[in-house]
N, C-alpha and C positions, 0 to 999 in steps of 0.2 A: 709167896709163890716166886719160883723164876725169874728173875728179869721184870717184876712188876715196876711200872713208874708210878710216880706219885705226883700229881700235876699239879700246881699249888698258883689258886688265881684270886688274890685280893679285889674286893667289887666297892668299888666307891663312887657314885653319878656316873656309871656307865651304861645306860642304858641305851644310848643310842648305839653304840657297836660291841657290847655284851653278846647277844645271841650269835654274830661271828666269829668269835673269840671263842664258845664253848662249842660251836659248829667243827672247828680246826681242829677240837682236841678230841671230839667222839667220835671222827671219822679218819683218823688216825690207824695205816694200816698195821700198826703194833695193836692188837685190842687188848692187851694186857697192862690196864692203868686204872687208876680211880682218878679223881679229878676233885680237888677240895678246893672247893670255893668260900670265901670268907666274906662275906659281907659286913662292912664293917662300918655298919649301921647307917646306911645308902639313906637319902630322902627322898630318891623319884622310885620309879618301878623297878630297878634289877631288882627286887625281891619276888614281882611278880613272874618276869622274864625268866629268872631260876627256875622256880616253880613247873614251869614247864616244861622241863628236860627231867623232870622225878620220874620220868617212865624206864630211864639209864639205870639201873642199880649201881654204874659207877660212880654217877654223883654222888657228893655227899658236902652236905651243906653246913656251914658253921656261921652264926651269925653274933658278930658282939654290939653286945649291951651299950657301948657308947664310942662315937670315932676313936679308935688307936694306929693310926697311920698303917702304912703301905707293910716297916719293920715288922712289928709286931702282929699285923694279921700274917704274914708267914710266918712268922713261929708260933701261932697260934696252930696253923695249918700241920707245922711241921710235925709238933706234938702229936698227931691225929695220924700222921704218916704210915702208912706199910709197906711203900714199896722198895727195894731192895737200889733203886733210883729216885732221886727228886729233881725236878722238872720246874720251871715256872712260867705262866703265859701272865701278862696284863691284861686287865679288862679289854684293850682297845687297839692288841696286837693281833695277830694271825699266822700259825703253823702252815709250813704246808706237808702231804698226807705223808711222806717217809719219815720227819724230823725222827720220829720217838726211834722206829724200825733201819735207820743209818747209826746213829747215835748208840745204839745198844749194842750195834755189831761191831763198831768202834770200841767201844768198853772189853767186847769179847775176845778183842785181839790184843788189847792194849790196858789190861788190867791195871798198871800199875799209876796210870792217873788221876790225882785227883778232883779234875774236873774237863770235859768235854763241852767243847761251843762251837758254831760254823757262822759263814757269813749271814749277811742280814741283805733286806732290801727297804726301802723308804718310800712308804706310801702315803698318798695325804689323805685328807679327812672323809673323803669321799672311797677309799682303797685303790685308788689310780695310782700305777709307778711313778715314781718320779722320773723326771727325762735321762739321767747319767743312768737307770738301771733298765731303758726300756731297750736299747739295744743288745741287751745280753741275748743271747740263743739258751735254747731249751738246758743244754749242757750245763750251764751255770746253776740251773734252779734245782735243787730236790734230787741232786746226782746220787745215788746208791755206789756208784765207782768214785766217786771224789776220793783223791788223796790227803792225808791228816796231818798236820807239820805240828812237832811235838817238840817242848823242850819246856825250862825250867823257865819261866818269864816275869819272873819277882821284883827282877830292873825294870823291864820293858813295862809292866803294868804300873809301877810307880811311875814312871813318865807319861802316860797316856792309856787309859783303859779303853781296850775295843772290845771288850767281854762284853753283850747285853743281856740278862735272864730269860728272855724270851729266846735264846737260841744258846742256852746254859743245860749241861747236867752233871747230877755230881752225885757219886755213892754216898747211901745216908750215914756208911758210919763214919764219910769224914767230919761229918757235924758232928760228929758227939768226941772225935780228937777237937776240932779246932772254935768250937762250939756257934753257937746259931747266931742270927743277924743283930748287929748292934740298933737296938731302939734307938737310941739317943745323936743316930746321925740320919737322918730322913733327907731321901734321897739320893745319898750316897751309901747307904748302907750296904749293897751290894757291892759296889768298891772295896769296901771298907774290907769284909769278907773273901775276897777275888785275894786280896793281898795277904791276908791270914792262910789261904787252902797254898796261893802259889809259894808261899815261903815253904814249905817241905814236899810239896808234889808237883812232877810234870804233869803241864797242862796241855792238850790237843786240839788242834784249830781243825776243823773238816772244812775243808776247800769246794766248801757249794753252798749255795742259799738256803736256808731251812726255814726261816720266819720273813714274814715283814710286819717290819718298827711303824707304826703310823705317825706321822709329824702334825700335830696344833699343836694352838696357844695356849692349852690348860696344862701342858705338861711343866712340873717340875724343875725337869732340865733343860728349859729355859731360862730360868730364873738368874742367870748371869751372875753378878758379886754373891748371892746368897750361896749357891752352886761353888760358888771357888771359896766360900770361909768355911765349906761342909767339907771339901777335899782337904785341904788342911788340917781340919780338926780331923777326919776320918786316919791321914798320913800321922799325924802327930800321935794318933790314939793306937798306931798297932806300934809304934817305935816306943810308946811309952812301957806297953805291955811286954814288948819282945825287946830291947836295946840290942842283942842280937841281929836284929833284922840288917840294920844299918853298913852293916859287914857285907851284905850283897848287893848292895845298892855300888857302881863305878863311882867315884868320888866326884866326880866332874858332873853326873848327869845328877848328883845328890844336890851340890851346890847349885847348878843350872836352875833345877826343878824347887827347889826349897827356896831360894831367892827371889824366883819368877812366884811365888805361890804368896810370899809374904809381901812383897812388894804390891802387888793387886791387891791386899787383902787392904795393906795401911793406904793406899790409893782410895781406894772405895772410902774408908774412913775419913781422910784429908776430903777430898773434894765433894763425895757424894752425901755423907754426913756431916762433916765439920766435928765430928769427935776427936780431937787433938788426942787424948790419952788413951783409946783404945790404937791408932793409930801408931803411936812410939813402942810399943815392944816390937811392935812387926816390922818396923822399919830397923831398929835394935835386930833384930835376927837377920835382918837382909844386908846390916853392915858387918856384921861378923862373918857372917859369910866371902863378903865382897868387900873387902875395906877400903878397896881404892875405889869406891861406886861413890861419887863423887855428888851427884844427880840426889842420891838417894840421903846422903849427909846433908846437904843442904834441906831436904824436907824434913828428918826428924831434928836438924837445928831449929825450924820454923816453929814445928811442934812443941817443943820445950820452952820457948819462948813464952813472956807472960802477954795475956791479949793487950795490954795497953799499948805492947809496941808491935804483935801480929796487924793493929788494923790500919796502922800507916802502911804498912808493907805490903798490907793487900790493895791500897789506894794506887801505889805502885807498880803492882803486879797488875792494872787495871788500864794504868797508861803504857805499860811497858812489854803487860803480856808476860809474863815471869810465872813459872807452874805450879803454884800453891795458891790455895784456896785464901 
């Protein structure tokens, strides 16, 4: 049909703000969407919580057989897909009523994007603003007139992703050119994908609020060092695929971004693990990059080092304060 969206919401221990979450998306003034929820084998109640909204014939429920992370229940979902749009909310985000009904008419004027997203706002566990968004006026939230600022953002997203899925959409057939979420980078996998649709289509920013991100401690993207070895491996993993890519990346903000990436990674490794050898190619990549990084030669010298003589050094580094572990 038309303009249908496909709203695709993986359910894992969501059951404290679940029913908000599927509230934002069936009173959505677009009624033209299904809503696929994946449970993906939850152990409190969102199975029962679901259950209650079977009176929607939009729902449609999909439940796997044994946890497969956040990736792979949307391409589970995605498989199921029909609408001519796909959408995605988290269990523990919330729309507000234009998102789908702004977004669609964007696409209508601006066909030739492959992905549509607007701003966000940040709420905490409770759904209260956070203070930097409570002074916004009405005009900020849920504009039908907000302006769309478009362009080709293949750099800018390698440098720092402001793309969320909860205020993402994207024509389904650009997944079947650029194909669906990589399993194998959990949590970044929607980066990972942002970077694959922006290497060949402009992407449209709509200048108003459409969701709010909820902020606690169970999320993911908190997870700090783990979080930054996922951006790497997700960066490494579309350059491996496409070496093309690298061609549109500024060469300044490649080095910047690919030195700052691997130097945290072997950082983490040096001090927070002590794996000397998963830490040396990463610091290896952050010299080549940067050969007069001086800072950074002296740690993967340490590294290489045999331990008989790293544990004088660190006795050293102990009276002296010297930044290796």
């Amino acid at each position: 049909m038309l303009n249908k969206v496909s709203v695709i919401m993986p359910v894992y221990g969501g059951e404290r703000y679940l029913s908000n979450a599927i509230d934002s998306v069936l009173s959505q003034t677009h009624h033209n969407l299904e809503l696929i929820i994946v449970n993906d084998n939850s152990p409190d109640r969102s199975d029962e919580i679901v259950r209650q909204y079977f009176y929607d014939p939009r729902v449609i429920y999909l439940r796997n057989t044994k946890n497969q992370g956040v990736a792979a229940s949307r391409n589970n979902a995605l498989r199921q897909a029909t609408g001519s749009y796909i959408t995605f909310l988290d269990q523990d985000d919330i729309w507000l009523p234009n998102k789908l009904k702004i977004q669609i008419a964007a696409f209508g004027k601006h066909p030739e994007l492959g992905l549509i997203h607007s701003d966000l706002a940040l709420i905490d566990q409770n759904g209260v603003l956070l203070p930097q968004y409570q002074c916004r006026n009405e005009s900020h939230f849920d504009n039908p007139r907000a302006s769309i600022q478009i362009g080709f953002v293949f750099n800018q997203i390698f440098i720092s992703n402001d793309i969320q899925p909860l205020t993402s959409m994207i024509p389904r057939g650009i997944f079947e050119e650029v194909g669906q979420f990589n399993e194998d980078l959990p949590g970044v996998d929607d980066y990972e994908l942002w970077l694959r649709i922006a290497r060949f289509y402009p992407i449209g920013q709509i200048q108003t609020i459409l969701g709010y991100w909820r902020k606690h401690e169970t999320q993911q993207s908190t997870q700090g060092y783990k979080m930054l070895i996922l951006r790497l491996k997700a960066i490494d993993s579309v350059f491996r695929a496409d070496p093309g890519a690298v061609a549109l990346i500024n060469r300044q903000d490649y080095v910047r971004r690919m030195h700052a990436l691997n130097c945290g990674v072997a950082n983490h490794y040096l001090y927070n693990i002590g794996d000397y050898r998963q830490a040396i190619p990463h610091f290896f990549r952050a010299i080549k990059l940067k050969p007069l990084d001086i800072n950074t030669l002296f740690k993967l010298a340490y590294c290489c080092l045999p331990e008989g003589i790293r544990k004088p050094l660190r006795w050293v580094k102990n009276k002296r304060n010297i930044g290796f572990h």
